[in-house]
Each structure stands twice: as C-alpha cells, then as structure tokens.
C-alpha positions in Angstrom: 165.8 -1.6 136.7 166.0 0.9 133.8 167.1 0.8 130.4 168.3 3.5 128.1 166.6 5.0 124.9 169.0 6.9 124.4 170.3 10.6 124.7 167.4 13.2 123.5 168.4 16.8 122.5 165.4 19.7 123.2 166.2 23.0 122.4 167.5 23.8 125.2 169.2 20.7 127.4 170.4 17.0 126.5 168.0 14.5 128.2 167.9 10.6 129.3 165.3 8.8 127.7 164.2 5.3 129.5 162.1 2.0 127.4 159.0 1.9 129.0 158.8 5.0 130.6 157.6 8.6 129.4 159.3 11.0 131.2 162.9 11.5 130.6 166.1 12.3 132.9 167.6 16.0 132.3 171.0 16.2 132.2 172.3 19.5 134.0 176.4 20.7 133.6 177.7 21.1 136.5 175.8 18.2 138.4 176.8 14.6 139.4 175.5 12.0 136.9 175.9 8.0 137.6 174.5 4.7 137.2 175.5 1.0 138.0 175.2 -2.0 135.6 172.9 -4.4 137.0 175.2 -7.0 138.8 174.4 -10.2 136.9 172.7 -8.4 133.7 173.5 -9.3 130.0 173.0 -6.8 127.3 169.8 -7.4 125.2 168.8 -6.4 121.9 166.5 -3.5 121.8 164.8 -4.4 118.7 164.1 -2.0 115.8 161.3 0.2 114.5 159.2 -0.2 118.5 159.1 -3.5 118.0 161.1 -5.9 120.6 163.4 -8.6 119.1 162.1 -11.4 118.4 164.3 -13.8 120.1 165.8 -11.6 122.5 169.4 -11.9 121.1 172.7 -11.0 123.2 174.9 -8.9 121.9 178.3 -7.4 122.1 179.0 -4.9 124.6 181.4 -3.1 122.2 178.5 -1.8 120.1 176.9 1.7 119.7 173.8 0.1 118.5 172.5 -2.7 120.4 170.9 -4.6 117.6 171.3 -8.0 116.4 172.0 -8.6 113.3 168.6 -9.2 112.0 167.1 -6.1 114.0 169.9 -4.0 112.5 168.3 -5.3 108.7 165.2 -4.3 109.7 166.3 -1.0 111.4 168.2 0.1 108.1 165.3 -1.8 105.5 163.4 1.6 106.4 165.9 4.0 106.8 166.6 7.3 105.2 170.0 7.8 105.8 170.6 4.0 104.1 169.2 5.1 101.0 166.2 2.7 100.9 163.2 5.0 101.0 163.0 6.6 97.5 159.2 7.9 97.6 159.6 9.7 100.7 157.2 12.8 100.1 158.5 15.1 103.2 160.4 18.2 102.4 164.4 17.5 103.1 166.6 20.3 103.9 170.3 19.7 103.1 172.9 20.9 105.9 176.7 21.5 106.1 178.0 20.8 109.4 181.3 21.8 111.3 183.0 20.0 114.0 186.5 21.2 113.5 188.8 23.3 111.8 188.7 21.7 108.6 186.0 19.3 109.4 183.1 19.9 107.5 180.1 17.6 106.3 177.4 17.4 104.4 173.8 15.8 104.9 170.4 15.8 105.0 167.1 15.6 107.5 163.7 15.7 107.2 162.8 19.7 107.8 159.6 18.5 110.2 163.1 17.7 112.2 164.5 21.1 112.5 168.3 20.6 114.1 167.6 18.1 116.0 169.7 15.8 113.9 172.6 18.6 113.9 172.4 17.6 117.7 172.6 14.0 117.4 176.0 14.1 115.8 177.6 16.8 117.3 177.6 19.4 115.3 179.1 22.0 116.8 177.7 25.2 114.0 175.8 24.4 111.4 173.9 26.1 108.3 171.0 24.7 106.0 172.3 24.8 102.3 169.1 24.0 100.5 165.3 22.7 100.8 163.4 20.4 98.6 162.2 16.8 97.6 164.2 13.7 99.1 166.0 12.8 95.8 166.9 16.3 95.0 168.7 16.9 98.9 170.2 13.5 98.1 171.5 14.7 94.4 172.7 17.4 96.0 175.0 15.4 98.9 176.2 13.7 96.3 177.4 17.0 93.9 179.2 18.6 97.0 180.8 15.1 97.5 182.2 14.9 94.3 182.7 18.9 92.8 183.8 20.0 96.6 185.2 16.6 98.0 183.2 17.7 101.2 182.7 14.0 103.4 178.9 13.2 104.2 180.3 11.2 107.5 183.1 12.6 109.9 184.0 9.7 112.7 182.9 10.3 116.4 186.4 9.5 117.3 187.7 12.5 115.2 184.9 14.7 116.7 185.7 14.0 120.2 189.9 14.6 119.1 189.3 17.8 118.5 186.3 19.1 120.8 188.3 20.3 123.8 190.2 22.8 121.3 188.2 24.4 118.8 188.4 28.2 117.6 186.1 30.6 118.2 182.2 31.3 117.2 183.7 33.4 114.9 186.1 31.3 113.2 183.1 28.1 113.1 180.8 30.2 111.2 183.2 31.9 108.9 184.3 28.4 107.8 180.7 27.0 107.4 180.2 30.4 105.4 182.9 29.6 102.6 181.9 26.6 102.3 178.1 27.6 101.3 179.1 30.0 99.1 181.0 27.3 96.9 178.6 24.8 97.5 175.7 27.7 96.1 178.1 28.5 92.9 178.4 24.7 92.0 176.6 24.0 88.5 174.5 20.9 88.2 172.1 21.7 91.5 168.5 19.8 90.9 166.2 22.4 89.9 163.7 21.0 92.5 166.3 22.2 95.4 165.3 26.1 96.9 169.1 27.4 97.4 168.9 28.9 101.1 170.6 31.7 102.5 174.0 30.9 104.6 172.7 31.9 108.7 175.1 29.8 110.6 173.6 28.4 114.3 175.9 27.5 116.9 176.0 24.6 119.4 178.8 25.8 121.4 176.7 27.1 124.6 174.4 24.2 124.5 177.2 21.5 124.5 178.8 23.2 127.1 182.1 23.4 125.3 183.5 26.7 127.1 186.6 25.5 128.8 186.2 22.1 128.4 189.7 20.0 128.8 190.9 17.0 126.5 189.5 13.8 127.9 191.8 11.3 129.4 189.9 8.8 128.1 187.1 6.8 126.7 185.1 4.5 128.2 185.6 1.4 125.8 182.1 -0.8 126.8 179.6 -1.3 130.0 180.2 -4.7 132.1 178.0 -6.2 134.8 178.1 -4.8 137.8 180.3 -2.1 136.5 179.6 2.1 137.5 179.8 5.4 135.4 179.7 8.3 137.6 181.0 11.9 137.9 180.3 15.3 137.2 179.1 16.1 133.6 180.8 19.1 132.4 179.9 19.1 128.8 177.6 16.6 126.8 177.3 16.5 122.3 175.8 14.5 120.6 175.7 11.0 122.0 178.6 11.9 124.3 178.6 13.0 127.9 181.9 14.1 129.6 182.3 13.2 132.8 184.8 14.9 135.2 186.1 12.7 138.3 187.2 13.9 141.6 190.7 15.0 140.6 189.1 17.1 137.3 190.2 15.0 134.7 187.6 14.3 131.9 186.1 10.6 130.9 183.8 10.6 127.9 180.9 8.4 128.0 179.2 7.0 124.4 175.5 7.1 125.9 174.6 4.2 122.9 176.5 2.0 125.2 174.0 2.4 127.5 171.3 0.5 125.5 170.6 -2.7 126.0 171.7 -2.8 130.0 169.7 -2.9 133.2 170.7 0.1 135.0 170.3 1.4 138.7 171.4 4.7 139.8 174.8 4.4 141.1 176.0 5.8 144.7 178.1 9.0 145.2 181.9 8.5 144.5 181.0 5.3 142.5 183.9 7.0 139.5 184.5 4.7 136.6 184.9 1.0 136.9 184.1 -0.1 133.4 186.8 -0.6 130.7 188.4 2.6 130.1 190.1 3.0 126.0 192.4 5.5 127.2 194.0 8.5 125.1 197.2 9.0 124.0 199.7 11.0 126.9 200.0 13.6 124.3 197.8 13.8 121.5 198.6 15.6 118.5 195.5 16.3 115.9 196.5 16.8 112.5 194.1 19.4 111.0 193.3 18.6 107.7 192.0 20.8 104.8 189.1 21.3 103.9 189.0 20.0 100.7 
C-alpha cells in the first residue's frame, strides 16, 4: 500500500512522490495512469513539517490538504506564504504570474527555489519582477496589490475554467510584459528590491496544454475502494487530466490523493469516485486586468 506526497515538478516532467519511499513515479502524456483506494482504508492525517500526527486524526475526504486541524497550525506557524517568518535571511524574488487572459498574480518564492513554485500553481508563463530581502518582496506584493489592483491568489477552479482555451505564447507573454512595465514605473518600491528585467518563461509545452479539450469534469473526493484511471493528456500544477476511453477529459486534484492507501489500479478501471461535474456549456467571463 502506497501513499501520496504529492505531485513534484523537475525541469522537465511532473512526478509522483510516495511517504516512505525515495524514488518517485514519472508521469508521461500520452500513457495510462491509475490507482485504486484501498478497499476498507480511511484517509489519515499526514502530519506537518516531516513529523507524523500525533494522534493520527481522520479527516475529510473533501480536502486538498490532508491535515488536521492542529497539524494545519503547525504547518502554517512556519510558513512563508502565511506571513509568520519575518527574519527569513534568504534572497526572495518576486514573480507575476499568468493563467489567463486577464488573470494575472503576484507573489513571491525563495530564489534557492527557482520556478518551481510557478509549477506548483500552474502558472502557465511567468516573469521575475524583482529580487531582494523577504520584507522588501513582501512590500512589494503588497504595492502592486494596492497601486495596480493585481490579486496575489487566483482560484484553482478559475485556472482549470480557462486552461483548455488559452491564447497563444505570444499573447501570454505580451500580457505578463505590460504588466511589468507598470509594476517597474510604480513609485514607492523598497530600495532593498533589484528591479529585474521582464524575460517571460512559458509552461505551455511542459503542461502539455497543446490541444487540450475542456474537462467534463472534476473529480469531487477519493472513497474506499474507489479507482482513478485513464490516459493523462495534460498535468499543471497539482492537476492531472485524465482522458477516458470515449476522449472526454476528467481532472484529478492530486492533493486528494494524500492521506489514502493506494494500489495501482487495473486497466479499464475509468473513474468510480465522486465526479463534481461541469456545466453542459460553460461560459468564462474574462475579466480585466485591473
């Protein structure tokens, strides 16, 4: 029986990661991924910080995190991204990321980090905006939030609305481009913060977006005994998209995978988990950018 760690992005392909175990499970478009739901399992806590939880607590198969509630406090008592680590003497770059026409954020990473946190969410192009002390990046967040109105969080949902239809490379990077240069003329930037030059990177060959259809749904939690199989097509951030026998396109959350005991599952298992399925004909409203 395995358990998930989670989705790992390299430089080059989305991976499985298993607790307990070293070597991780590449993910390959174009080939058949499954697994099963151990038959009588319960989803578990997986702790916080590579500690186990103390109590080995239940919890809610609904959840992308697969903490309980007091593993979740200890998880965000020393995280960044929560604001609770002031003295943090890394170098932080700040980053604007695109997802969608008219769906830009803003944010931060530790630079040891590279893009791998531009991964992790999704980001379909991306440039770095500036470079500097902790406080400074997080000044910064904060200037373009309020002088610019540009949103430091963008929903998965909303990402995943608008993935199967995005413009062109062209289009993402000349978006991400006018953004920088009004972020770069704002007054008021922390003198500590090196302004960088706008070099937009993009995710859309990695993901493998290129043709990529509109999912006919999601798949809403994991339940014992319950299989997640098909043919993965295109995979960002957490998300995999699975295509089924007839073509159409389920998207599996892999943080719902935490927490389960998993086996692999056997060929032509499809989807028997809940399903949150999509509307029969979606209309995304593009918003503007500011």
């Amino acid at each position: 029986m395995w358990r998930s760690a989670g989705l790992r992005w390299g430089d080059d392909a989305p991976r499985l990661a298993w607790e307990g175990r070293t070597r991780a499970s590449p993910l390959i478009y174009g080939t058949d991924v499954g697994f099963r739901v151990e038959a009588a399992g319960e989803r578990w806590c997986v702790g916080a910080r590579g500690h186990v939880c103390p109590v080995r607590a239940r919890v809610p198969a609904r959840g992308t995190q697969a903490r309980c509630g007091e593993c979740a406090r200890l998880d965000r008592a020393h995280s960044v991204a929560a604001d609770t680590i002031a003295d943090d003497p890394r170098v932080y770059r700040v980053y604007l990321a695109w997802f969608g026409a008219g769906r830009v954020k803003v944010g931060i990473t530790a630079e040891a980090r590279g893009a791998a946190r531009l991964r992790e969410q999704g980001a379909v192009a991306f440039g770095w905006l500036g470079r500097g002390p902790l406080m400074a990046a997080r000044r910064t967040e904060e200037l373009l939030r309020t002088a610019l109105g540009v949103p430091d969080r963008i929903p998965y949902a909303e990402k995943r609305a608008v993935r199967a239809r995005l413009p062109g490379a062209e289009e993402r990077a000349a978006e991400v481009a006018e953004v920088h240069a009004q972020a770069v003329a704002l007054a008021g930037w922390p003198d500590s913060l090196e302004r960088l030059t706008c070099e937009v990177s993009d995710h859309g060959a990695l993901f493998g977006l290129a043709g990529l259809v509109d999912p006919v749904g999601t798949v809403a939690e994991l339940a014992a005994g319950g299989a997640v199989a098909g043919r993965l097509v295109a995979a960002a951030g957490p998300d995999l998209h699975l295509a089924g026998d007839d073509g159409s396109v389920i998207v599996l959350d892999t943080r719902l995978m935490a927490g389960w005991g998993l086996t692999g599952a056997e060929p032509g298992a499809g989807v028997t988990v809940p399903v949150r399925m999509a509307p029969a004909e979606r209309e995304v409203e593009q918003p503007g950018l500011f």
